[in-house]
C-alpha positions in Angstrom: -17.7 14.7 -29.9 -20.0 14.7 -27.2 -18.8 10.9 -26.2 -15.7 12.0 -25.8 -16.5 15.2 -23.7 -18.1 12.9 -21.3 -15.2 10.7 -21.2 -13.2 13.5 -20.4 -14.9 14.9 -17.5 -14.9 11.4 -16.3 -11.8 11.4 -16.4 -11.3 14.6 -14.0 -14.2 12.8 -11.8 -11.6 10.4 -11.4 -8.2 12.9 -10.9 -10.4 14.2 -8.5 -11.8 10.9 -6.5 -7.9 9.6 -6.4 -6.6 13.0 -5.0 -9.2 12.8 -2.6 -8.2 9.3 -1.6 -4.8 9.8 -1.3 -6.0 12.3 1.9 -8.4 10.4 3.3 -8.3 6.6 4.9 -11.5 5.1 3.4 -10.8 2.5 1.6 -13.8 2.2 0.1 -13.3 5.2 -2.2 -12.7 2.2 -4.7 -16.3 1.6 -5.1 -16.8 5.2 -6.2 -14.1 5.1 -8.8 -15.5 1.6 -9.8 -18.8 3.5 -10.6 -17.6 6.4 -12.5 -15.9 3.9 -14.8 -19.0 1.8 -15.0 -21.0 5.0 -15.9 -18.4 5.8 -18.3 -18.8 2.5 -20.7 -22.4 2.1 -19.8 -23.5 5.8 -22.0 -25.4 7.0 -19.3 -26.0 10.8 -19.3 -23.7 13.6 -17.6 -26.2 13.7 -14.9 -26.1 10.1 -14.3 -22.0 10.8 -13.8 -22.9 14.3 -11.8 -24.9 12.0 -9.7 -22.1 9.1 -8.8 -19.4 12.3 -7.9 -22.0 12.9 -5.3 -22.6 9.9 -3.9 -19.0 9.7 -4.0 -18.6 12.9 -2.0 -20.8 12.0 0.6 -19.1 8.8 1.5 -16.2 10.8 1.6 -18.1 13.7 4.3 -20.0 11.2 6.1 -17.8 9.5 7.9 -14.3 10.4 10.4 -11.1 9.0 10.6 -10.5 5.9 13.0 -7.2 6.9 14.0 -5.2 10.5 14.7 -3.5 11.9 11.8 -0.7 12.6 13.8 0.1 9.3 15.0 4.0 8.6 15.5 4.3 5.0 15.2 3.9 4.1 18.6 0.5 4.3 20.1 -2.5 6.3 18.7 -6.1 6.3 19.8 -8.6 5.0 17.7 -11.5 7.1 17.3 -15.4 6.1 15.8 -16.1 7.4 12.6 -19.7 7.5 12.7 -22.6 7.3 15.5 -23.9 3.9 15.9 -24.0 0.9 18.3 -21.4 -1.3 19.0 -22.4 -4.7 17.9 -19.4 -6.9 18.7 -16.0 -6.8 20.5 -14.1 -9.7 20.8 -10.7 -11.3 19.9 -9.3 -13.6 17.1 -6.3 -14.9 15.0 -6.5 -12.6 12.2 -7.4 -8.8 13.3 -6.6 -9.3 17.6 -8.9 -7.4 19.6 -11.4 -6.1 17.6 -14.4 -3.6 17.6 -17.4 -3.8 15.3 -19.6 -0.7 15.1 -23.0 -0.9 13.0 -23.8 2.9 11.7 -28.1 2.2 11.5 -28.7 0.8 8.8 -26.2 2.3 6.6 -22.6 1.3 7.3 -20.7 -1.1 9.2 -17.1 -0.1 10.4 -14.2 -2.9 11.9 -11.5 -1.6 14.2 -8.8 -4.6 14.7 -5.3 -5.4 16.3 -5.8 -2.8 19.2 -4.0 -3.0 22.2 -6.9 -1.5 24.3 -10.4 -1.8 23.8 -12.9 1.1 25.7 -16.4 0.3 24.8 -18.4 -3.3 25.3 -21.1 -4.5 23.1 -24.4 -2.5 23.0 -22.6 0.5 24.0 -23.7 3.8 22.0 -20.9 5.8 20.3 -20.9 9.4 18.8 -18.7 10.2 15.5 -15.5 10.9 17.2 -15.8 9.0 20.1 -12.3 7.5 21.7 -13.2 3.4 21.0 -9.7 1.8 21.7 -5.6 2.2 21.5 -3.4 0.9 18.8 -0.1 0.4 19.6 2.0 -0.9 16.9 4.0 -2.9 20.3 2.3 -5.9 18.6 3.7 -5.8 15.4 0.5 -5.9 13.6 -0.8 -3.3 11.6 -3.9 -1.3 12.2 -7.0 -2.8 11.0 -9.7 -1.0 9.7 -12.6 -1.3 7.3 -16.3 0.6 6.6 -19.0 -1.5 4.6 -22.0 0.3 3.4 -25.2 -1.8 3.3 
């Protein structure tokens, strides 16, 4: 009985983590839900589970959005999501013009296929901070991703 009280609450751990993805743009809510399933056939405690929610959560807090909700499919700016440094900006085949922002020693985020880049390397952004344009002109799609270390 108690098993399957767990499983249920992981379950709404999980309504909950996909209803919060489907608002936000972080694609690494993934790794959350990976955990609370993990947790789930592993027979950890409800406080182990308790635990992963808020790690989940703070993922979620911790960081902005890249670009502006209300972009209308032309051109949007593209913002930093945390404070950091910026460690590379550059060009290549698969993302264009690219941005690469190291959050200390927690996170890396990747900005790519912008039109208009407005940072160099070793510049020091705030959470928020205009970085570049996207304009979808190109044809590519925005690039984006945030890796926690």
């Amino acid at each position: 009985m108690k098993k399957m009280l767990i499983q249920t609450f992981c379950c709404l751990i999980l309504i909950f983590v996909f209803s919060v993805a489907e608002k936000s743009m972080i694609p690494e809510i993934q790794r959350g839900t990976e955990a609370v399933l993990e947790y789930m056939s592993t027979g950890l405690t409800e406080e182990d589970i308790k635990s992963a929610v808020v790690q989940t959560s703070e993922l979620l807090t911790s960081y902005g959005e890249p670009i502006d909700k209300k972009y209308d499919g032309h051109e949007t700016l593209v913002y930093a999501v945390g404070a950091g440094k910026v460690t590379a900006v550059g060009e290549n085949e698969e993302i264009g013009k690219y941005i690469r922002i190291t959050h200390g020693n927690k996170a890396e985020s990747l900005y790519g296929n912008l039109k208009t880049v407005k940072v160099t390397t070793q510049n020091n952004v705030k959470k928020g901070q205009i970085i570049g344009i996207y304009s979808e002109e190109a044809g590519k799609d925005f690039y984006y991703s945030l890796k926690e270390f």
